[in-house]
C-alpha positions as CSV (number, residue, x, y, z in Angstrom):
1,X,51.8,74.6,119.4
2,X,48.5,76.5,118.1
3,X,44.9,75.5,120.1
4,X,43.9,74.1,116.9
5,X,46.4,71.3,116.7
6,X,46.1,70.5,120.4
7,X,42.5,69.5,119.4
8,X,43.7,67.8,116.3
9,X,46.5,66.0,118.9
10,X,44.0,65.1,121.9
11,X,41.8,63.9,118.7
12,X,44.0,61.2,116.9
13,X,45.1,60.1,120.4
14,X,41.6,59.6,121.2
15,X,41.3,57.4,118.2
16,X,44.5,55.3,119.1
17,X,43.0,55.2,122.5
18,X,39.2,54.0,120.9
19,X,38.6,56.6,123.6
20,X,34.9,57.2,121.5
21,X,33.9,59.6,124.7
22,X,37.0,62.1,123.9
23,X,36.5,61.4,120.1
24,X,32.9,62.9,121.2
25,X,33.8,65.7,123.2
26,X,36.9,67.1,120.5
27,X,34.0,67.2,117.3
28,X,31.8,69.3,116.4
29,X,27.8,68.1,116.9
30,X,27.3,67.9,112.7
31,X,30.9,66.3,112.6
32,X,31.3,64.8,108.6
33,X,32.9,61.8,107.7
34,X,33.7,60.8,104.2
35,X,34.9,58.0,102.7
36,X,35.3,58.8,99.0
37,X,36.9,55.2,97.7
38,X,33.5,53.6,99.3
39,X,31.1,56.8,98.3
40,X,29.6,57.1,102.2
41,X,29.5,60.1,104.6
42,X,28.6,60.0,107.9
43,X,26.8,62.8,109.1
44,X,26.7,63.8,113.0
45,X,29.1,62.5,115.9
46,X,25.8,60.3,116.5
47,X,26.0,58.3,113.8
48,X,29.9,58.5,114.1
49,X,29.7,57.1,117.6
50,X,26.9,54.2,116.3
51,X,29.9,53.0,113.5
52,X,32.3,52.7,116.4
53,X,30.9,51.4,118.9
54,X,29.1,48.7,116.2
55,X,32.7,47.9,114.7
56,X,32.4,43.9,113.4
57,X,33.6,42.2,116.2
58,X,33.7,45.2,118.1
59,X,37.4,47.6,118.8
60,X,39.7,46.8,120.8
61,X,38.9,47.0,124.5
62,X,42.8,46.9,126.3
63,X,45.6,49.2,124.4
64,X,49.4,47.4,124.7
65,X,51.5,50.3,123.5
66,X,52.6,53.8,124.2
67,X,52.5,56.6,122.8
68,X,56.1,58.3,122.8
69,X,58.1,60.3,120.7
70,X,57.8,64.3,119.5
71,X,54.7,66.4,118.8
72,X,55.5,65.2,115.2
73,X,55.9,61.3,115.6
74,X,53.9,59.1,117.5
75,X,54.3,55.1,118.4
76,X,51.5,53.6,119.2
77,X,49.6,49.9,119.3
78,X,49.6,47.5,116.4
79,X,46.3,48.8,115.4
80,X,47.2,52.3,114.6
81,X,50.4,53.6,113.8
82,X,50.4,57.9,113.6
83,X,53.3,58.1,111.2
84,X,52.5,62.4,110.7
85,X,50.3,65.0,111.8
86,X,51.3,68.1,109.4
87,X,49.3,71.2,109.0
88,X,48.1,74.6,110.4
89,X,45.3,76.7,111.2
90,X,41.9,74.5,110.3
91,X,43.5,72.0,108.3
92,X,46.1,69.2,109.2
93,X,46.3,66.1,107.5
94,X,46.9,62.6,109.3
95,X,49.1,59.7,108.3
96,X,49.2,56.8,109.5
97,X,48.6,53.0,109.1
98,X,46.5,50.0,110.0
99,X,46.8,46.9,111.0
100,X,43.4,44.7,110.4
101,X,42.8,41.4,112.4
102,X,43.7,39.4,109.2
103,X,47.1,41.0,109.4
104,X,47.4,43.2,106.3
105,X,48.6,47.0,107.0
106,X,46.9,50.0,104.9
107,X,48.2,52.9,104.5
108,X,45.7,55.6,106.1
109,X,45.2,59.4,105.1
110,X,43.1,61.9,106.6
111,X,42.4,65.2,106.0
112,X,40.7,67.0,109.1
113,X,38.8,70.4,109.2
114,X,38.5,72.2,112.6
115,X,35.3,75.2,112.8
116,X,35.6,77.0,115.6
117,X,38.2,74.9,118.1
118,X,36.5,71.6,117.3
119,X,36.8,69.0,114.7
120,X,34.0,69.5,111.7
121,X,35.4,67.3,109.0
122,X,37.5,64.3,108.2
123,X,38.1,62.6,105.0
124,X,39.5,59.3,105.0
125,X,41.7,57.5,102.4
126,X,42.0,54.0,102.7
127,X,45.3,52.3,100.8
128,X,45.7,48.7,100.6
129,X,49.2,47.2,100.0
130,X,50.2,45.8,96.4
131,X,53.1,44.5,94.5
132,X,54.7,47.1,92.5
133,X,54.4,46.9,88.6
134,X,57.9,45.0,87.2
135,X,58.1,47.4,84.5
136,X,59.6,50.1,86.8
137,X,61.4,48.5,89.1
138,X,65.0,49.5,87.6
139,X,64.3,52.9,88.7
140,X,63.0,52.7,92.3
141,X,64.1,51.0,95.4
142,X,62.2,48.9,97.5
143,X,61.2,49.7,100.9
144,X,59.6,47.4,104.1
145,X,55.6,48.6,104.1
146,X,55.6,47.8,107.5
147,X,55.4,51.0,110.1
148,X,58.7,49.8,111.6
149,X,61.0,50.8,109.0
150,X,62.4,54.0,109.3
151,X,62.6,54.5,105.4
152,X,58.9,53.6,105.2
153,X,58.2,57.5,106.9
């Protein structure tokens, strides 16, 4: 395993972990975020830090879960599910899902740039679930959405 995607690795598991001192430590000073379906960025680990720790009624504070399986596949909490990390060099891509406190699950994509061994950029696609259109449903098959199905990865 490359140096680069042990920092992308001790990253995401910081984020499952709401471990926002690791999260700190892995990214660069000028860290971006973007969120293109809301038009934001968030410049600096600073700011980064300030959205975390000022979550609406705040993150979760004890983790019930484990992490287990390959470098590949992850199990984790039922706030964060790492379905994939997949990439090489300065670019991997993260996917995963979310549960929200209402009890929906979005799909979650990000696409993370490292600069020299630390974590630079991350843009992050937010998909809600919907009910597929009727008009093509003689050609697909239906899946669960939920993280626990092993056809939904």
């Amino acid at each position: 395993m490359s140096g680069t995607r042990q920092v992308v690795d001790r990253w995401v598991k910081s984020l499952i972990e709401h471990d926002i001192d690791r999260e700190f430590e892995l990214s660069r000073p000028d860290v971006v975020h973007e969120y293109p379906q809301s038009g934001e960025r968030v410049r600096g680990r600073e700011n980064v830090r300030a959205i975390a720790e000022n979550y609406p009624a705040g993150l979760p504070t004890i983790i019930s879960g484990r992490v287990v399986g390959s470098e590949d596949r992850w199990v984790t909490t039922p706030s964060f599910t790492l379905l994939r990390i997949e990439g090489s060099g300065d670019v991997y891509t993260v996917i995963g899902e979310i549960a929200y406190p209402d009890g929906t699950v979005w799909q979650d994509v990000g696409v993370v740039e490292l600069r020299d061994g630390a974590i630079s950029k991350v843009t992050w696609i937010f998909g809600a679930p919907f009910d597929p259109p009727q008009w093509r449903a003689r050609w697909v098959e239906k899946i669960e959405r939920t993280s626990s199905s092993p056809t939904s990865r």
